[in-house]
Backbone bond lengths (Angstrom), bond angles and torsions (degrees), N, CA, C in turn:
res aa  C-N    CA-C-N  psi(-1)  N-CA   C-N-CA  omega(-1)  CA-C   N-CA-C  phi
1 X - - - 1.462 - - 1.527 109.40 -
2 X 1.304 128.62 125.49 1.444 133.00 179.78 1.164 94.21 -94.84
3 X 1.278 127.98 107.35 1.703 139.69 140.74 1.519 105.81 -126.25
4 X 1.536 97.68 150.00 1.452 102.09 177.33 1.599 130.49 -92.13
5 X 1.299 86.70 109.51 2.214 91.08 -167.09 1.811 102.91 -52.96
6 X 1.527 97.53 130.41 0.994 90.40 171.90 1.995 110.65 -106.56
7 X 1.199 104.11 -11.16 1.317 113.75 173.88 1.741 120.32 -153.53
8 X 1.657 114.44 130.11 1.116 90.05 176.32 1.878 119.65 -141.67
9 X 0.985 87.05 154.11 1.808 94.12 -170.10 1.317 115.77 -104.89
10 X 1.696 127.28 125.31 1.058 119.43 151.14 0.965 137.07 -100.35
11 X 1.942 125.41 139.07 1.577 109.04 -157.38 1.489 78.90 -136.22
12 X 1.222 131.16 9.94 1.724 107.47 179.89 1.702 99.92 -68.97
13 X 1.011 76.68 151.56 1.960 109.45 -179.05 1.613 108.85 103.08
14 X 1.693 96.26 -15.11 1.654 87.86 -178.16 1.844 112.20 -95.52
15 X 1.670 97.09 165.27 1.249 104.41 169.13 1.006 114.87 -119.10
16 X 1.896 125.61 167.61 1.441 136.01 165.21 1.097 96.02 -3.62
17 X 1.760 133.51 169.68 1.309 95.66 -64.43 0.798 138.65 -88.11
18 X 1.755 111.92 4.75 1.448 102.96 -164.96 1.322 137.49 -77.40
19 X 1.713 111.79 -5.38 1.704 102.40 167.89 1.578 103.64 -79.13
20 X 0.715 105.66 -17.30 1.772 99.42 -169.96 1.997 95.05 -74.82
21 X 0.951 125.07 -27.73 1.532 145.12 -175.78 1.353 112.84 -90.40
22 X 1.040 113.74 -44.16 1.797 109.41 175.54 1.899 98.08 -92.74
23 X 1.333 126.05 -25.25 1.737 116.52 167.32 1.395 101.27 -43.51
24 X 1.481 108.12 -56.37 1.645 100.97 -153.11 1.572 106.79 -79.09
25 X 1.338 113.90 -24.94 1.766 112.09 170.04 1.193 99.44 -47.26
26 X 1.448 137.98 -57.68 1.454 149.91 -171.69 1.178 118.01 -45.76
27 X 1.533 114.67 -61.48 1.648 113.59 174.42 1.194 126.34 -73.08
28 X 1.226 112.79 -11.65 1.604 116.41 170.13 1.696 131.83 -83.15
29 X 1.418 105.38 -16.63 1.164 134.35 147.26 1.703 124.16 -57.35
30 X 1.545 108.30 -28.07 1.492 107.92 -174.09 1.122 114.70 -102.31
31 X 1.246 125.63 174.77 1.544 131.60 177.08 1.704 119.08 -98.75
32 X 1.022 102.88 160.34 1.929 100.06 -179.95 1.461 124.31 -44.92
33 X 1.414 153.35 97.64 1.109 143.78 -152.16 1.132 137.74 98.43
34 X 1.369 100.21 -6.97 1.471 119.85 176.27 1.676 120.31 -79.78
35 X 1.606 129.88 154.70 1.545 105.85 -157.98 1.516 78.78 -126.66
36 X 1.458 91.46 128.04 1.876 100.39 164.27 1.533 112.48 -100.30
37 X 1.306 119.06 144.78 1.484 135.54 177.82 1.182 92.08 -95.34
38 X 1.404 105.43 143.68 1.918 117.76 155.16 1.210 100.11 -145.87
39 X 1.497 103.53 139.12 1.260 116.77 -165.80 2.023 105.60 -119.57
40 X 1.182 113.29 126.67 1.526 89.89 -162.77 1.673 102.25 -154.64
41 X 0.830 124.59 148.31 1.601 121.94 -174.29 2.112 110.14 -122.64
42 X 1.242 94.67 -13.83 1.538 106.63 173.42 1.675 128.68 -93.38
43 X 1.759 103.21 87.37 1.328 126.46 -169.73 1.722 111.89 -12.98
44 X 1.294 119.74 -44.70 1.334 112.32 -166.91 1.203 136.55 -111.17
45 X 2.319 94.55 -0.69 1.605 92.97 140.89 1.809 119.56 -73.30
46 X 1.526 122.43 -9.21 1.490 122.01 -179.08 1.541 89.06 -54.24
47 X 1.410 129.85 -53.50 0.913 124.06 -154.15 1.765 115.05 -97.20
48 X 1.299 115.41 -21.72 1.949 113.55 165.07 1.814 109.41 -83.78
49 X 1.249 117.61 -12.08 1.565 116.97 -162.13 1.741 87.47 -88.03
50 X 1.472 126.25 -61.02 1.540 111.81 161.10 1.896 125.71 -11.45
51 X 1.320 68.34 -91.84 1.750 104.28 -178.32 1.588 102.15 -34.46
52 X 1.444 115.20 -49.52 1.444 99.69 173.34 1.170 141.93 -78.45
53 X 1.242 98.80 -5.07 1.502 129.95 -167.37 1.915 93.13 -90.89
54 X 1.074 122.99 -71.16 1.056 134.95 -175.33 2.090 100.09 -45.51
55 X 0.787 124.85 -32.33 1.470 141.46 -168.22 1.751 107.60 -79.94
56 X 1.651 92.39 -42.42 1.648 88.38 -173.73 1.474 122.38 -82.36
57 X 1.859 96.19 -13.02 1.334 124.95 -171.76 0.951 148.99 88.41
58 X 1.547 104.81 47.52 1.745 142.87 -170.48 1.029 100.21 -120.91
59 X 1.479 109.29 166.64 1.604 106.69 -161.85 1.676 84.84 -139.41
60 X 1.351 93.23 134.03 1.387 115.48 -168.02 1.801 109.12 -88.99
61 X 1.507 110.63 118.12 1.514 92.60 -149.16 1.701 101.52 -104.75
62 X 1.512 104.66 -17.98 1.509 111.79 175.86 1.459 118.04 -163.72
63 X 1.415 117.15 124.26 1.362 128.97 166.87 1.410 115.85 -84.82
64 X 1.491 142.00 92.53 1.561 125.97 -168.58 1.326 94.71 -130.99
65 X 1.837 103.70 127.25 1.798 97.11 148.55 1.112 136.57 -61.43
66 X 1.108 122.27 142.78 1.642 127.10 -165.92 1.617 96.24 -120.43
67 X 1.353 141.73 -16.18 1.144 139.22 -172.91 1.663 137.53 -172.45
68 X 0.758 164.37 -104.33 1.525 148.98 94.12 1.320 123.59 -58.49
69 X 1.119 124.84 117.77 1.645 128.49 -165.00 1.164 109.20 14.83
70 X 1.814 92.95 71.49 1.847 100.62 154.76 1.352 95.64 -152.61
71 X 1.143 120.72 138.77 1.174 136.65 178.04 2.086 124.65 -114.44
72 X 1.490 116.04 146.60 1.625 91.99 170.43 1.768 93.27 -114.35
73 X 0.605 89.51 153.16 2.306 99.42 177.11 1.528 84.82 -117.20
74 X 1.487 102.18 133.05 1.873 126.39 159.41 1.520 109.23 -101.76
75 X 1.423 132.74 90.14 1.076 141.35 166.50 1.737 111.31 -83.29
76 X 1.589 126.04 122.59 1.486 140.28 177.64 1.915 84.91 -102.17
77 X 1.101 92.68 115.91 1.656 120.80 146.34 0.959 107.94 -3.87
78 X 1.158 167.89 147.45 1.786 128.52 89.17 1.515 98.04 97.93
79 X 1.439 132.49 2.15 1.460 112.31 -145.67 1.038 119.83 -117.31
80 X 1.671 111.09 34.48 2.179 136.46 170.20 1.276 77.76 -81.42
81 X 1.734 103.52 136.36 1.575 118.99 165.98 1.943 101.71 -99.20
């Protein structure tokens, strides 16, 4: 997917909660439109780092494996119309 990162985080090696806790430090820091990277290897932030994202009201633009249980998530800012 070609989008342009505008910020990016690595949390592989970590567990609950803290990628789900340092994501949201991240997006709150950014501006509307802006694309955050998360980088994460722990199955069930793939699945709370979405979900929260989608909740705060960012639009979650890509879930892709990158390796054996590692994943990157493309979170847009601000970016529910």
């Amino acid at each position: 997917m070609d989008v342009k990162v505008t910020k990016t985080i690595d949390e592989r090696g970590e567990v609950c909660p803290v990628p789900d806790v340092d994501t949201k430090r991240a997006w709150k820091s950014m501006k509307s439109g802006e694309v955050l990277e998360v980088l994460v290897d722990y199955p069930l932030s793939k699945e709370r780092i979405p979900a929260n994202a989608e909740k705060a009201g960012h639009k979650v633009l890509a879930i892709e494996e990158t390796g054996p249980s590692e994943w990157r998530i493309l979170i847009q800012i601000g970016g529910k119309e």
